[in-house]
Each structure stands twice: as structure tokens, then as C-alpha cells.
C-alpha positions in Angstrom: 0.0 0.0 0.0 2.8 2.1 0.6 4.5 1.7 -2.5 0.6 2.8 -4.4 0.5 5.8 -2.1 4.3 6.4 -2.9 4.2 6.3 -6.7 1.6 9.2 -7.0 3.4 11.6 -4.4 6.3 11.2 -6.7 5.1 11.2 -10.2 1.2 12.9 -9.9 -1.0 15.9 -8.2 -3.3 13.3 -7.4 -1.9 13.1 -4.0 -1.0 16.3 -2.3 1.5 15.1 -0.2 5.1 15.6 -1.0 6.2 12.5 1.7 6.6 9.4 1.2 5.2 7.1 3.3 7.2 3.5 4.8 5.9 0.8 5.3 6.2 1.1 9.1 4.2 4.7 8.4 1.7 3.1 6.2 0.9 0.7 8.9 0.7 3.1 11.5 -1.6 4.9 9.5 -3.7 2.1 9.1 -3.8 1.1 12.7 -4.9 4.8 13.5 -7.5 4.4 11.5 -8.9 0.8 12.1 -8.2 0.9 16.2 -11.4 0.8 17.4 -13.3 2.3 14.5 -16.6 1.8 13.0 -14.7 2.7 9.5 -14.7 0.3 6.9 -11.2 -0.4 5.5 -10.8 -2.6 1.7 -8.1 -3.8 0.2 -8.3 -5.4 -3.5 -5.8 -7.6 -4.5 -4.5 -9.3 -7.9 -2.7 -12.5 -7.6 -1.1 -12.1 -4.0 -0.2 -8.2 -4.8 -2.0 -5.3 -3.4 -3.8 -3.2 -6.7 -5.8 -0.6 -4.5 -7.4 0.5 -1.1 -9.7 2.4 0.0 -11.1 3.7 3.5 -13.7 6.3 5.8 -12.5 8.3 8.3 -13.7 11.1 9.5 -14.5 14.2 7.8 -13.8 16.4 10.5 -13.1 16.1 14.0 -15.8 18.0 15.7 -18.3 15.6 17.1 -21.3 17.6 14.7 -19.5 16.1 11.8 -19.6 12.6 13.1 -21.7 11.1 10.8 -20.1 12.9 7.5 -17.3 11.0 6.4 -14.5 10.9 3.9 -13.9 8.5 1.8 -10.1 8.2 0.7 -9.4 5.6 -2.1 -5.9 4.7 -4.2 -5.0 2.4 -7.0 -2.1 0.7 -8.1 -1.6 2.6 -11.9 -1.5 -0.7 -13.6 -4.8 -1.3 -12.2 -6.6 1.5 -13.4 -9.4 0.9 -16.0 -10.1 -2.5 -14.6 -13.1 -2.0 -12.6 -11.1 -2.2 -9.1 -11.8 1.2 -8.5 -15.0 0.6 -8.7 -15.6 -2.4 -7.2 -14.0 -1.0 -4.1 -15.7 2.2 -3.9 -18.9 0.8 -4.2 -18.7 -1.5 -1.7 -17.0 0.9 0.6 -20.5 3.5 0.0 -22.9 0.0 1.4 -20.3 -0.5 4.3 -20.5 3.2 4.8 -24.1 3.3 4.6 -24.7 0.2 7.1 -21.8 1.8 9.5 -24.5 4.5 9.8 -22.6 7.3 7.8 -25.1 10.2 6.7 -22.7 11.8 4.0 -19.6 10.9 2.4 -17.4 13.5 1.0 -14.2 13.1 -1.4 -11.8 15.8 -1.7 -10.5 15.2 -5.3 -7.6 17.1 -7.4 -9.3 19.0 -9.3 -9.2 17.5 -12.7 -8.3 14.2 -12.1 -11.1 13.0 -14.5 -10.9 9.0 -13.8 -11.5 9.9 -10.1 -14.1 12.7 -10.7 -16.1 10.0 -13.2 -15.6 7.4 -10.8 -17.4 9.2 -8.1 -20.1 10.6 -10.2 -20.9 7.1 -11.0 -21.9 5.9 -7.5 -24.0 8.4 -6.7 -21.4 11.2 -5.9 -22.0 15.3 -6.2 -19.9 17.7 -6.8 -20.6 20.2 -4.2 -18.2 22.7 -4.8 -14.1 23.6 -5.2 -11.9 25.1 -3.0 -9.3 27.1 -5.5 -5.6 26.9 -5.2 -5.6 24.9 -1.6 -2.2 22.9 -2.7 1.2 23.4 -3.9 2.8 20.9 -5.7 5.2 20.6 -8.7 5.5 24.3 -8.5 2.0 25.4 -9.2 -1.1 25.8 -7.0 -4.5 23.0 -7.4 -7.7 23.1 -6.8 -9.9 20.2 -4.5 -13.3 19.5 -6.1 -15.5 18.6 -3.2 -17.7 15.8 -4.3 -20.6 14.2 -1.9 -22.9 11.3 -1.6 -25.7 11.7 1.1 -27.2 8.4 2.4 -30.7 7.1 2.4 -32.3 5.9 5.2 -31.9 8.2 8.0 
């Protein structure tokens, strides 16, 4: 998961980190977020190798945001196109929705078009974009906000 997370801080805007991430970090940052947590956590893998992940955390960390959550996925880039994307987000929204989540929100580069189009296509929003929030490769980028509110409240 690491090495996913590490190939788009180097090479894409995707990300808007400029650190890489160990393995000992990545795991840590997985335990932070699974330790006692009513977030679901996926992992899709290809024959023994991990091709994607996604999770829910929190969107904020006031408790009036409790039930608003963000939903945080990355693929492999070999594994783009193939439906994992998909498959994971999707099942992540039901395991969101029977968590008891109210709204999901993803904070997406602005212009990442596979992402954007991925979202839209399970159910997603956009709700708005905050302009030139990150620096990276030398230029400012904008985060779409995109949302999903779920039924059955």
C-alpha cells in the first residue's frame, strides 16, 4: 500500500503530499484508522499483490460532523481501468451506509477525470471547489468537493 500511495506523491497531483510514506508509516496509518473504528477499510488484490485500497474516516473532528465521512481511495496505476476502482468504492459506500454514515465527502484534485467520473458514478455530487488549496510541482490546485448523502436516516 505504501509503494501505491508512494508512486503518485512522486510522479502525480493526485496526491497532495510531498512524503513518502514507509511501510512502518503506512501501517501506523492504518492502525490509526482501524483501532477501534466503526470505518470500513478494503483492500483489492490481484494475484497475492495489493492493486488498491480504499477507507472512511472522519470528515472532520468535531463531534457535529460525526456522521459525514470521507472516503479516501488509491489504485495501483497498472490497475486503473479494470473495474477495481469501482468495485472498491462501491462496496465501501454499502459498508458506509450500514456503519451509519449520513454523507460521504471526497476531496478530489481537481481534474483528475478518472477519479471525478468514478465518483459521479456511484452516486457522488460535486458540491463545490476550493481554488488553489495545494502546492505541488511548482503550481497551485484546486480540490473539487464531491458528496454522496445516504438514504435511510
Amino acid at each position: 500500500m505504501a509503494a501505491i500511495f508512494n508512486h503518485y506523491v512522486r510522479t502525480s497531483t493526485v496526491i497532495f503530499s510531498e512524503r513518502e510514506l514507509s511501510a512502518d508509516d503506512m501501517a501506523r496509518k492504518i492502525s490509526d484508522l482501524r483501532l477501534g473504528s466503526p470505518f470500513p477499510f478494503l483492500i483489492s488484490e490481484t494475484d497475492g499483490r495489493v492493486d488498491g485500497y480504499c477507507y472512511a474516516h472522519l470528515w472532520q473532528p468535531d463531534p457535529v460532523y460525526g456522521r459525514t465521512w470521507e472516503v479516501t481511495i488509491y489504485l495501483s496505476h497498472d490497475a486503473c481501468g479494470r473495474g477495481t476502482g469501482s468495485a472498491l468504492l462501491g462496496t465501501l459506500v454499502e459498508q458506509c451506509r450500514a456503519a451509519g454514515a449520513h454523507t460521504l465527502v471526497s476531496c478530489i484534485t481537481a481534474g483528475n477525470t478518472a477519479c471525478e467520473r468514478l465518483h459521479r458514478r456511484h452516486g457522488f455530487i460535486h458540491a463545490g471547489t476550493l481554488t488553489a488549496v495545494g502546492y505541488k510541482f511548482g503550481r497551485y490546485l484546486d480540490d473539487a468537493l464531491y458528496q454522496l448523502a445516504l438514504a435511510g436516516d
